[in-house]
N, C-alpha and C positions, 0 to 999 in steps of 0.2 A: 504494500500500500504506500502510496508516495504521498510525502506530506504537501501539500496544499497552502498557497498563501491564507491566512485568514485575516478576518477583521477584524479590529479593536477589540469589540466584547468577546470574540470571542477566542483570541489569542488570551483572554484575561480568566477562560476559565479553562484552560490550558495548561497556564502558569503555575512551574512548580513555587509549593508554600514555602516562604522565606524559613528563616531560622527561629525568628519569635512567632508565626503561625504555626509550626511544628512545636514548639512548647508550649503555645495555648489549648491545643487540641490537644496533645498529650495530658497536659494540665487536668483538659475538662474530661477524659476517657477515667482518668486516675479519680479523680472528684466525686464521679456517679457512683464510686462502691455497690455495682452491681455485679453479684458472683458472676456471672455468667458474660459480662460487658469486657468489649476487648482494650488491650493496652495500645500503646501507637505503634510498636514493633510486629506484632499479629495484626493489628491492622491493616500494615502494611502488604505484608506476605497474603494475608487475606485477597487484599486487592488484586496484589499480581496474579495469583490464579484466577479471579474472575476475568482480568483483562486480559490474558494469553493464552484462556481457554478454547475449547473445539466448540461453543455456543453463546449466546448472547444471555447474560442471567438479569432479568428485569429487578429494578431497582427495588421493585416488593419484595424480593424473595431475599437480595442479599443485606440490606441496611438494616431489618429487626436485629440480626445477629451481633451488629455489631452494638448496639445499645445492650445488648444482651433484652431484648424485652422478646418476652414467652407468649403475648398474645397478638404475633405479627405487626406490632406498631413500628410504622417507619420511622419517627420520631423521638426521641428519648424522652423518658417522665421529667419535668420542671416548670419551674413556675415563667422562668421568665423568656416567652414564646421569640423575643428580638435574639436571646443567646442561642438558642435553639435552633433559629434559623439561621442564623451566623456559623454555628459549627459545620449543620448539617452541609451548608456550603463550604466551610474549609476540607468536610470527606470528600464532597463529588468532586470537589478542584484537584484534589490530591489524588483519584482515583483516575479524571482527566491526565492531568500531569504524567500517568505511569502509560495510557495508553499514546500519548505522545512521545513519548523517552523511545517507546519500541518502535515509531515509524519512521525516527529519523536513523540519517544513512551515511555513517553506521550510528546501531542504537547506542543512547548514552543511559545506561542504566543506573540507578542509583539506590538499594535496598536499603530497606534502614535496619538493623540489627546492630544491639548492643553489645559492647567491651565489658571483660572480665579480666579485673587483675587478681594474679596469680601471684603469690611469694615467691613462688619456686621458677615461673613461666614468663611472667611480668604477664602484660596487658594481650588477651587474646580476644578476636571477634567469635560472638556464642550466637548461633542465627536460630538457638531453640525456637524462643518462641513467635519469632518471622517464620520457620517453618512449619509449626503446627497453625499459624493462623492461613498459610498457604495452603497445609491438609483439608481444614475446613471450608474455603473455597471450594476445593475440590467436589468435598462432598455435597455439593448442593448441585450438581448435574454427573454423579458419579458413573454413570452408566454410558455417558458421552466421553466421558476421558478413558474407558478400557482399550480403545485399542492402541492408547499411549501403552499400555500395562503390556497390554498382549506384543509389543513390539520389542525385541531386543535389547536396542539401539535407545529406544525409550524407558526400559528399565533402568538401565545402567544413568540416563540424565534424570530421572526421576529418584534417583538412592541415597544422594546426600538428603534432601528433605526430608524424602519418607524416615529415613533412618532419625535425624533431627526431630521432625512432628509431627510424623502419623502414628498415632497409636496401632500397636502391636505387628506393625510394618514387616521383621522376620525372627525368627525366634533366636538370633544371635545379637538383635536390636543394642540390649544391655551391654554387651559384653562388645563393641564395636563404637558406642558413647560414650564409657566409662572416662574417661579422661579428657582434661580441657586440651591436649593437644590434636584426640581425634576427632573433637568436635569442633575447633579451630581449623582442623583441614578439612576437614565435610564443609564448611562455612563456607569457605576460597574455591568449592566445587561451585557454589550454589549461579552465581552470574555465567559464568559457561554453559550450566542447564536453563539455564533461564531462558537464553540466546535459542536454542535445540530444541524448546517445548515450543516456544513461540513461533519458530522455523517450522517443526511438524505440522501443528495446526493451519498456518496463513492458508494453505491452498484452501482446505476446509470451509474459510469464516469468509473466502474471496470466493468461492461459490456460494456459498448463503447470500452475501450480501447481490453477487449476480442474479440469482432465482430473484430475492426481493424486489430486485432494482426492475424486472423483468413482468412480473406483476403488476408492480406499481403502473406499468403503461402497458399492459397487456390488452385494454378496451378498443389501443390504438392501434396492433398487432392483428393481423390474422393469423390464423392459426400456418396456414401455409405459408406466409408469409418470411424471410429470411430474420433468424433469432437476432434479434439488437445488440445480443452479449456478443456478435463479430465471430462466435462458433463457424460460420457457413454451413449449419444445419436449418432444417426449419424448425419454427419457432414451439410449434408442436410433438417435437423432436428433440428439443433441447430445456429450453429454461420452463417450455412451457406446456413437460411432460409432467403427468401425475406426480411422478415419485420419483426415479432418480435422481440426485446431483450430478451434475457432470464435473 
């Protein structure tokens, strides 16, 4: 996907959050003491699996999780409805931010996981809990990411996380994280799979978005007519067959 000049507003909801916007919202994740509500590091990880996933996950399905709220509400509980709206805008800008990082060329990525200092190691990067909020991502269209699983080549880019934060990921899990130096190297895996899931999926989400795009003006299309997606099929034959993707 090639980035695109944009306009003003909306290069501004694009724009990665400065460095006091990433402590306010951290701030306000920390604040809500809700067992279940995420930190800004699973946050983040969260995000990236929605945004380099094989489907599009509507904002109903993934923002409850992140307030941690149990009865679907896309909003977090508070009183004062101006912060509310404020935050909820610093997530969709920061969840914007990550699907632009990936379209530029080359991608500039930037995950956010915390340092651990060590006595014995000094200061090492720990992407625990960036990767278990990236597990849970997952899980919320899991049956669209298997044939990541089923794929070799996608195993092996899917291990530093899973093994980081999916629960019960392979039954050597323990004994493969036990120590800040192996989970310091799983960490320096983690931007390399990132590149390779995202790479797997593109043809996937660029046919989705071709079917849509296809639709959308399909009343202007005949069916025999030659497909718009520039296939050299007809149109009943391609974007604007029952079921297939091509």
């Amino acid at each position: 996907m090639k980035p695109t000049a944009l306009s003003s507003d909306a290069a501004n909801t694009m724009e990665p959050l400065s460095d006091a916007e990433l402590d306010e919202l951290d701030q306000f994740l920390l604040d809500a003491d809700v067992e279940e509500g995420m930190t800004l590091d699973m946050l983040d990880g969260y995000l990236h699996a929605i945004a380099i996933g094989p489907e599009t996950v509507m904002h109903s399905q993934w923002l409850p999780k992140v307030w941690g709220e149990q009865d679907g509400a896309m909003m977090p509980s508070a009183k004062d409805m101006d912060q509310i709206h404020h935050m909820l805008g610093l997530v969709m800008r920061h969840y914007n931010s990550i699907i632009w990082s990936f379209e530029q060329r080359p991608p500039v990525l930037a995950p956010l996981w915390g340092t651990v200092q060590y006595a014995t190691t000094g200061e090492l990067d720990d992407a625990e809990m960036w990767a278990y909020g990236f597990a849970e991502g997952v899980k919320l269209s899991r049956a669209a990411w298997q044939p990541l699983f089923d794929d070799a080549q996608g195993q092996q880019w899917y291990r530093p996380i899973g093994l980081l934060g999916a629960e019960n990921y392979s039954p050597d899990q323990e004994e493969l994280t036990r120590t800040p130096e192996q989970r310091g190297a799983l960490t320096g895996e983690i931007e390399g799979s990132l590149l390779h899931i995202h790479a797997f999926w593109l043809p996937l989400r660029h046919a989705v978005a071709e079917r849509q795009q296809a639709q959308r003006i399909s009343t202007k299309v005949g069916r025999n007519e030659p497909c718009p997606c520039g296939s050299g099929k007809k149109f009943k034959k391609c974007c604007g067959a029952p079921s297939e993707l091509h």
